[in-house]
C-alpha positions in Angstrom: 13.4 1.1 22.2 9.6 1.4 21.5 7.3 0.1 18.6 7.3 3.1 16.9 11.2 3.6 16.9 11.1 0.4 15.2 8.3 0.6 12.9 10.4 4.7 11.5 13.9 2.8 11.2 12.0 0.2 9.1 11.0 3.2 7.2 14.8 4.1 6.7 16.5 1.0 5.9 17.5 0.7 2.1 14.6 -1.4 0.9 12.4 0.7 2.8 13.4 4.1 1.1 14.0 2.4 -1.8 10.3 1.5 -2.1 8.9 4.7 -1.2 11.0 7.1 -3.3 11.0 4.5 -6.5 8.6 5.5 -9.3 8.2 1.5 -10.2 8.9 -0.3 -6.8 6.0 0.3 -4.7 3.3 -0.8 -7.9 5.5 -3.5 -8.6 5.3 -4.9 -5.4 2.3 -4.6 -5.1 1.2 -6.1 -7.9 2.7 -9.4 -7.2 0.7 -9.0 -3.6 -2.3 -8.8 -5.3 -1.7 -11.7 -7.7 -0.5 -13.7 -4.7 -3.0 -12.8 -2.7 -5.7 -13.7 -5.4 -3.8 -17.7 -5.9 -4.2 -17.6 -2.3 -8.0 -16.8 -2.0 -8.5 -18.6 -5.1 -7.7 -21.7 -4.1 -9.0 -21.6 -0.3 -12.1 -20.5 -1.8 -12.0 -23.9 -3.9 -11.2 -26.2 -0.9 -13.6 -24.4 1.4 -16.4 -24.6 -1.1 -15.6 -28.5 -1.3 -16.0 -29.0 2.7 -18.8 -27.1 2.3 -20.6 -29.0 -0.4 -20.6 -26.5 -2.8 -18.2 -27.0 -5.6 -16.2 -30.2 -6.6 -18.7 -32.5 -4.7 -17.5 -35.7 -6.8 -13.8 -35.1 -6.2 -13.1 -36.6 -2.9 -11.8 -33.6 -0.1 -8.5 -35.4 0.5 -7.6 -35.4 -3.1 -8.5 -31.8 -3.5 -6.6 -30.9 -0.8 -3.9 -32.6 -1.5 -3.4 -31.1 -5.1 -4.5 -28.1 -4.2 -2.9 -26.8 -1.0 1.0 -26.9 -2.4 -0.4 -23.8 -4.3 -1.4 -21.8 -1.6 1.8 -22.2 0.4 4.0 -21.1 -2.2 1.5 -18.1 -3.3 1.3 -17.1 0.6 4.6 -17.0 1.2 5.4 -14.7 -1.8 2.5 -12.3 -0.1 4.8 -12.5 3.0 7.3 -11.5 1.4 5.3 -8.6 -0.9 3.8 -7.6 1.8 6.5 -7.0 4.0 8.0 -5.1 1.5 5.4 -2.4 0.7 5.4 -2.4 4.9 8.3 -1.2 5.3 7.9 1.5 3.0 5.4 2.9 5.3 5.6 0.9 8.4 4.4 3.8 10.7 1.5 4.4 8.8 0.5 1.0 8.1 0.6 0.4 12.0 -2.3 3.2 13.2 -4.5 1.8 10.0 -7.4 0.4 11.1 -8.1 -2.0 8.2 -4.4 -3.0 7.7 -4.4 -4.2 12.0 -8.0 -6.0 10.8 -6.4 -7.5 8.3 -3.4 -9.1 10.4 -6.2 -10.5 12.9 -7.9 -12.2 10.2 -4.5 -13.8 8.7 -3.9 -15.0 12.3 -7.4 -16.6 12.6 -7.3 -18.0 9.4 -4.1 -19.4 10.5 -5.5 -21.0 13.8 -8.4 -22.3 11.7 -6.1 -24.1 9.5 -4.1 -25.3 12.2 -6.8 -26.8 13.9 -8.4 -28.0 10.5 -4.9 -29.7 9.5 -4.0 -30.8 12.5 -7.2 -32.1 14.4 -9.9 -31.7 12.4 -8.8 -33.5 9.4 -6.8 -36.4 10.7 -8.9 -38.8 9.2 -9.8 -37.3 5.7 -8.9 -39.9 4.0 -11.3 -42.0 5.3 -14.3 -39.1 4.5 -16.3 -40.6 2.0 -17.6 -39.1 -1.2 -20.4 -36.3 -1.5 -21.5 -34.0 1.3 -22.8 -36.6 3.5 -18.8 -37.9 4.4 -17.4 -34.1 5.5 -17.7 -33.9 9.1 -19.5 -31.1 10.7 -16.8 -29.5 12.0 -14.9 -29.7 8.8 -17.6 -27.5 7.4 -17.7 -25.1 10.1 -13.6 -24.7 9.4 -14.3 -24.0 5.7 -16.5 -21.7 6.5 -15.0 -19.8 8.7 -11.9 -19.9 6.5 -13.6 -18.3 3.4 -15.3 -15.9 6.0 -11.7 -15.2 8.0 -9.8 -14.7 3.7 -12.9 -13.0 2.5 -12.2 -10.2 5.7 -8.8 -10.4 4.7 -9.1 -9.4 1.0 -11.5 -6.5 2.0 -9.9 -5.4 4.2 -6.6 -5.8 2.0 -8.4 -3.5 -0.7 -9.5 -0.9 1.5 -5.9 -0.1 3.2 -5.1 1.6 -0.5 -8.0 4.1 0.1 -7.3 4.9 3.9 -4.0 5.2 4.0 -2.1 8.9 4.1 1.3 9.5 2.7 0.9 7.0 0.1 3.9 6.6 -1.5 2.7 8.4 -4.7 
């Protein structure tokens, strides 16, 4: 069985068909994607701009993080899920777009990043000191390159709507 095979029986599973012939399913979902996708930005955006030196420079990066981060799991997980689900409404077509295959690239780097930022890179932020000055260098190149990688991934997020053929309404 190929990828393609795959990708049209995702197309004609229940959810799938329920999605694309609903009048209120496909903007529902994605809706919530959007919202979900905005938490998830959102508060990257604020972490990165701390490691950075930015934004939040008296709140040490460990705290932040720590408050912070809970957030992003629980709002990425329900764009998993969202965005599986308006996916399989159009699976096929979502797999030849251009912007939606830059998109997945970008979550996977961003999810490298983070890896390496969680579990190499940031070992020892609780012993980073206050201010700029205690972020180390490569700290700030991984919160840069994760509000680079998400900022990708949001563009590219908004531009699938306005490339995409046989949209579902």
């Amino acid at each position: 069985m190929d990828i393609w095979t795959i990708l049209s029986s995702l197309e004609t599973t229940r959810i799938g068909e329920f999605i694309q012939l609903s009048d209120w399913a496909f903007p529902a979902v994605e809706v919530v994607h959007v919202i979900a996708i905005v938490l998830v930005y959102g508060v990257i955006a604020i972490v990165d701009l701390r490691l950075l030196g930015l934004a939040g420079r008296t709140r040490r990066y460990a705290d932040l993080a720590a408050d912070s981060l809970q957030l992003v799991w629980i709002a990425f997980a329900l764009a998993v899920v969202t965005g599986t689900l308006m996916f399989m409404a159009q699976a096929t077509a979502y797999a030849k777009n251009p912007f939606f295959l830059t998109k997945m690239v970008f979550i996977a780097l961003a999810g490298i990043n983070m890896l390496v930022m969680e579990f190499v890179i940031s070992r020892t932020r609780h012993e980073w000191g206050d201010g700029q000055r205690g972020i180390p260098v490569a700290a700030r190149i991984a919160g840069a390159l994760s509000l680079s990688f998400w900022t990708v991934v949001v563009v590219c997020g908004r531009w699938i709507g306005f490339t995409m053929f046989n949209a579902p309404f």
